[in-house]
C-alpha positions in Angstrom: -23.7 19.8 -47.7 -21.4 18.9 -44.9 -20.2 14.9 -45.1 -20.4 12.5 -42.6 -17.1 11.4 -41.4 -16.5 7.8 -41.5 -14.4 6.1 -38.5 -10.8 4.2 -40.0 -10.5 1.1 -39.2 -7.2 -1.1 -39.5 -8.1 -4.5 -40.7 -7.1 -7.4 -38.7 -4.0 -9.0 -38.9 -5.0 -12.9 -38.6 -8.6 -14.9 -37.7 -7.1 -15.8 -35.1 -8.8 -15.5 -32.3 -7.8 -14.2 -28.9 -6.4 -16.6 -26.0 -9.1 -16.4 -23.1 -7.4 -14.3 -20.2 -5.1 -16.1 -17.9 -3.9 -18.5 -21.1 -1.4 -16.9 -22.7 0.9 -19.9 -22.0 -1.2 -21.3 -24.4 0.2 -19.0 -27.4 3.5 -19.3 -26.0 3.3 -23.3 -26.7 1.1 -22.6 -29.8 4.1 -20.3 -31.1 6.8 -23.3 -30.1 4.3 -25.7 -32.7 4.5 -22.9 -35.6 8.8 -23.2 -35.1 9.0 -26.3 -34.8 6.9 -27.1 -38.2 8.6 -24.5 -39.8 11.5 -25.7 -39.0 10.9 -29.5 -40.1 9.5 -27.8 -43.6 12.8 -25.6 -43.7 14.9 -28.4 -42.1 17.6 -25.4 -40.9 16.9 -23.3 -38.1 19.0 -20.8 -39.8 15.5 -20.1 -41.6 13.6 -19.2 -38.7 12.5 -15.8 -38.0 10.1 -14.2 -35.9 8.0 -12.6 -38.3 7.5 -16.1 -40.1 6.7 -18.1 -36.7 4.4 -15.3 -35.9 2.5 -15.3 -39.4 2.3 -19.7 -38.7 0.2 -18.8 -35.7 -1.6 -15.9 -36.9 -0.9 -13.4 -34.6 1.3 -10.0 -34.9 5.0 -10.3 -34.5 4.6 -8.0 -31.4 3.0 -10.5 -29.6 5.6 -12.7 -30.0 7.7 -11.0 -27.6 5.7 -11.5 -24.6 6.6 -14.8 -24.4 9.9 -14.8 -25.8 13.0 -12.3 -25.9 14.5 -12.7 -29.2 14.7 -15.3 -32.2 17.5 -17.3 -30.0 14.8 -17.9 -27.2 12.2 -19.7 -29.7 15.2 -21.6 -30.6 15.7 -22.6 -27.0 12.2 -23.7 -26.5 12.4 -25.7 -30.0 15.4 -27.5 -28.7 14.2 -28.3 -25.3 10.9 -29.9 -26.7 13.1 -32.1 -29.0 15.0 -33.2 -26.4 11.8 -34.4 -24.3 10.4 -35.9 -27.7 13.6 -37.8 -27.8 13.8 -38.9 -24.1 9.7 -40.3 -24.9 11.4 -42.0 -28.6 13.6 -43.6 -26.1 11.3 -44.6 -23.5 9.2 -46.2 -26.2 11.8 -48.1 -27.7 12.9 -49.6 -24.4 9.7 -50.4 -23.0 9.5 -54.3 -22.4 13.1 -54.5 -22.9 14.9 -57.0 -19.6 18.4 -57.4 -20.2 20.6 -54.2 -20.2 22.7 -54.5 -23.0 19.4 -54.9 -25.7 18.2 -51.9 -23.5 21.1 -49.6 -23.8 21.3 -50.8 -27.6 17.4 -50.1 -28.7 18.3 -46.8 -26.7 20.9 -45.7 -28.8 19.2 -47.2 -31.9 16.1 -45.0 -31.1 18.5 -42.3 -31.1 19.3 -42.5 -34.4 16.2 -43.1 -35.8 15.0 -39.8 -34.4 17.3 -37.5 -35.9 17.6 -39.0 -39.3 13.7 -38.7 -38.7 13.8 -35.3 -37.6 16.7 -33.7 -39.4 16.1 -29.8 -38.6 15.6 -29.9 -34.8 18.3 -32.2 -34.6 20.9 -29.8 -36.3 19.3 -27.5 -33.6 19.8 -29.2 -31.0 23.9 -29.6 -31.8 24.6 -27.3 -33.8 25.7 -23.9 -33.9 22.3 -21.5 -34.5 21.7 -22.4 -31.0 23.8 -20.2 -29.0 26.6 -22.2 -26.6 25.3 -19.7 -23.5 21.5 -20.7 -24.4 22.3 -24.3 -24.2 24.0 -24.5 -21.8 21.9 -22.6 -19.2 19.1 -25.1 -20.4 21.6 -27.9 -19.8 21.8 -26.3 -16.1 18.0 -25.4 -15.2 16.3 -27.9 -13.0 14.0 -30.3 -15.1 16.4 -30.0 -17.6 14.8 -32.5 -20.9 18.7 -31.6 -22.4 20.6 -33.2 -19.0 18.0 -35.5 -18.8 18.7 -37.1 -21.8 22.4 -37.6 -21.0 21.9 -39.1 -17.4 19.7 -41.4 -19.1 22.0 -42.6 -21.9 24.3 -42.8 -18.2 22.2 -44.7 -16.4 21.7 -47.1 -18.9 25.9 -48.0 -19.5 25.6 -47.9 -15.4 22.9 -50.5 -15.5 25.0 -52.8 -17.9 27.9 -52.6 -15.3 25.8 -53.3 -12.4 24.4 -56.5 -13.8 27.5 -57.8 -15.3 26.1 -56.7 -19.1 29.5 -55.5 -19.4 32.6 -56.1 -17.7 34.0 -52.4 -18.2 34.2 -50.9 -14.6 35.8 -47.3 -16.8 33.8 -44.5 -15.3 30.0 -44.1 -16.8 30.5 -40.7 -17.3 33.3 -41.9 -19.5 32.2 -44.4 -21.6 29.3 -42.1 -22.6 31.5 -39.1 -23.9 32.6 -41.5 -26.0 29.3 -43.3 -27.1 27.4 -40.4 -27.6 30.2 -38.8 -30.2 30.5 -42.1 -32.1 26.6 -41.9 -33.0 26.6 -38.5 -33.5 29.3 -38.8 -36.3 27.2 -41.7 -37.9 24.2 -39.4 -37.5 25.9 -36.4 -39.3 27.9 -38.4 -42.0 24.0 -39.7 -42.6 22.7 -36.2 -43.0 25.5 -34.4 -44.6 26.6 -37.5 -46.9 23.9 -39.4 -47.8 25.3 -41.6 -50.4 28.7 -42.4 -48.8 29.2 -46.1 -48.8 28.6 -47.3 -45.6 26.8 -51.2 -44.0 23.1 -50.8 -43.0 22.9 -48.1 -40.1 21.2 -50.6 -37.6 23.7 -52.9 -37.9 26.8 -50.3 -37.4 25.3 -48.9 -34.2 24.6 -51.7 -32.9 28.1 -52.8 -33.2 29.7 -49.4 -32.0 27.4 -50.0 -28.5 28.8 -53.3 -28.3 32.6 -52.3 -29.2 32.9 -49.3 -27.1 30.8 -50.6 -23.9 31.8 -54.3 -24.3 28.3 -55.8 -24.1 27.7 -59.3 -23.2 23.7 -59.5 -24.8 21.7 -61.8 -22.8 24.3 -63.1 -20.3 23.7 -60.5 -17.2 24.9 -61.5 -13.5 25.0 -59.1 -11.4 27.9 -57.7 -9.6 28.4 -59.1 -5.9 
């Protein structure tokens, strides 16, 4: 009796179902949503792989590499997006906001709060898994949410001069490289040394902004 041979089949990887065609910059977001909560689970990007952000969405590693070239470029991606979700934390705080010395401080205050809020992409974002050549080519790209969130930090110390805020005419550019260390020190000493003695975070950032930039709150005149 000759036996009826029964056709293999390999059982499917995920229920995932297929993007429609033309949408495959869907999955390329949907993969940058399965990093990014992996890596706020995880809370170190050093953690990340690509069979593990795969697996999150439910699709096989392979595909994966249509949208990106190695680990290092999910990594990118993951760091851009927090630097946009930071740039909107700012925007948010600020909104409403008149005089530009309580703008430039809820701006640097919103900082903060974001990456003692969001620990993991925050180590991203500065620290070294994210390659130097990766960064900076983001940093350089048109659009870029990493520049953007310097020139606005920029803007906002240029604002203060302008309108008399502050009555340091040192170069914006300046004052920022050495604003934007002074918080990121606080923010890492936070992380990395919880239960170091230290006054109420609020308070010491606000007085670092008004230290290094010299703000007047509340008595702005502009410049003739």
């Amino acid at each position: 009796m000759t036996q009826t041979p029964t056709r293999r089949t390999d059982p499917p990887t995920s229920g995932r179902r297929n993007n429609p065609r033309g949408e495959g910059a869907r999955l390329r977001e949907e993969l940058i949503d399965a990093a990014c909560a992996l890596l706020a689970e995880t809370g170190s990007a050093s953690r990340l792989s690509i069979r593990a952000v795969a697996a999150r969405t439910g699709v096989a590693a392979t595909s994966v590499y249509l949208h990106f070239a190695d680990l290092d470029e999910i990594k990118l991606a993951v760091a851009d997006r927090a630097f946009a979700d930071l740039g909107a934390a700012r925007t948010a705080a600020t909104a409403g906001i008149d005089d530009p010395a309580a703008e430039l401080t809820a701006r640097c205050l919103a900082y903060v709060d974001f990456a003692l809020t969001h620990p993991g992409q925050y180590r991203l974002m500065f620290g070294a898994d994210l390659p130097a050549d990766l960064f900076t080519r983001s940093y350089e790209s048109a659009a870029s949410p990493i520049r953007t969130a310097y020139e606005s930090l920029i803007d906002a110390i240029r604002r203060c001069q302008r309108t008399g805020a502050t009555h340091d005419d040192t170069d914006p550019n300046r004052l920022g490289a050495l604003l934007w260390p002074a918080l990121h020190g606080q923010i890492t000493l936070r992380l990395d040394r919880p239960h170091l003695p230290r006054p109420p975070l609020h308070e010491l950032v606000t007085e670092t902004v008004q230290r290094l930039i010299g703000l007047h709150y509340g008595d702005s005149t502009p410049r003739p």
